[in-house]
C-alpha positions as CSV (number, residue, x, y, z in Angstrom):
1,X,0.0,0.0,0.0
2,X,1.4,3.7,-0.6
3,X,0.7,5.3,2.6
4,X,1.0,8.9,0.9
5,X,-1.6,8.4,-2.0
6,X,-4.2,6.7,0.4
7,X,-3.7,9.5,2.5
8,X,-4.1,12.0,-0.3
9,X,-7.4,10.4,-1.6
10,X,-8.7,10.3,1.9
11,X,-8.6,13.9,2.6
12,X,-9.9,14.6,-0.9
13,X,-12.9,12.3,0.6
14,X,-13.3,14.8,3.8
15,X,-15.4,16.8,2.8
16,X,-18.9,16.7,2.7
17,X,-19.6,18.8,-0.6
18,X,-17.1,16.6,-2.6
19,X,-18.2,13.2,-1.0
20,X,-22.0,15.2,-2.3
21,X,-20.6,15.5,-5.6
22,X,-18.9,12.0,-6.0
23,X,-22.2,10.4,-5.0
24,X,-24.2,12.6,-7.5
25,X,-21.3,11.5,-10.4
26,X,-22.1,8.1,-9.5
27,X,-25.6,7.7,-9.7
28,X,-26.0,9.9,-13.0
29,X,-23.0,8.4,-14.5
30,X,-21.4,11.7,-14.5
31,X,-22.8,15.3,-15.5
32,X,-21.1,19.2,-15.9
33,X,-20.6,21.5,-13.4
34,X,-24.4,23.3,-13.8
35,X,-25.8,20.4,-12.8
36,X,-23.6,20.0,-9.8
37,X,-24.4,23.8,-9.0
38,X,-28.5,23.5,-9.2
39,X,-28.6,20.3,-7.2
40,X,-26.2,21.4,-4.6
41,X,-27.5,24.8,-4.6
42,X,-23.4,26.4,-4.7
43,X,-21.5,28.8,-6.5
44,X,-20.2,27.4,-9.7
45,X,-16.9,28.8,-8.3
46,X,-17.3,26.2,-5.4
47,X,-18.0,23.4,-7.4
48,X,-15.0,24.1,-9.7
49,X,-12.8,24.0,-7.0
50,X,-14.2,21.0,-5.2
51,X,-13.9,19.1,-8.7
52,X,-10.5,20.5,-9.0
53,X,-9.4,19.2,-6.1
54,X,-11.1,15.3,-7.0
55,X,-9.0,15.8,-10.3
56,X,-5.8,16.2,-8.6
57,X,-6.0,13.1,-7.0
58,X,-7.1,10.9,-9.7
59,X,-10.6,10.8,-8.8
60,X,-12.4,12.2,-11.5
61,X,-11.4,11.9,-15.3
62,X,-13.3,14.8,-17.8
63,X,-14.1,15.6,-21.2
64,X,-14.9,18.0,-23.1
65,X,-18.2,18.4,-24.9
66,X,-18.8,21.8,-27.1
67,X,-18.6,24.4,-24.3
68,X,-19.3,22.0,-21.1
69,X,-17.2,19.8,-19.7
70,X,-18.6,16.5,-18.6
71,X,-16.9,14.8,-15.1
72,X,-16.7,11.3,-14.2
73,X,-15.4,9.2,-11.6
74,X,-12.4,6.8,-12.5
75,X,-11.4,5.3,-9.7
76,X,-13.3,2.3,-9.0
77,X,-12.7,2.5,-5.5
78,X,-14.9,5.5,-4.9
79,X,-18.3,3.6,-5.4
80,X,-17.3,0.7,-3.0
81,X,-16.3,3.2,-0.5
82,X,-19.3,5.5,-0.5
83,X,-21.3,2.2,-0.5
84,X,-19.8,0.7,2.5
85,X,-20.0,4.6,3.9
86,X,-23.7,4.5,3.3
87,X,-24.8,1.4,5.4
């Protein structure tokens, strides 16, 4: 196990807003940041950082799509956590 990168992902996990976001990625099989914004009623500046911050660690992949940018999550990991979070 690398101690360092667990760490890393884990504190990318403490928050409640991106742990929001992750579980909203997951069940709609990814979406763009307006989407995140009217569901989680917060400033699109908010949710870019949040998603920023999942990128860095290797959490979310994205791609472009005309003007939007569509996010998804690509490590595998993430669902079986929030799933053994949620019971």
């Amino acid at each position: 196990m690398d101690y360092n990168k667990t760490s890393e992902l884990l504190k990318a996990l403490g928050n409640p807003v991106r742990l929001q976001i992750l579980n909203g990625l997951i069940s709609s099989h990814g979406c763009n940041v307006n989407t995140i914004v009217e569901q989680l009623r917060i400033p699109q500046s908010t949710a870019s950082q949040h998603l920023g911050i999942l990128k860095s660690r290797g959490i979310l992949t994205h791609k472009k799509e005309g003007v939007k940018t569509c996010y998804k999550v690509s490590d595998k990991r993430i669902e079986k956590l929030l799933q053994m979070f949620s019971k």
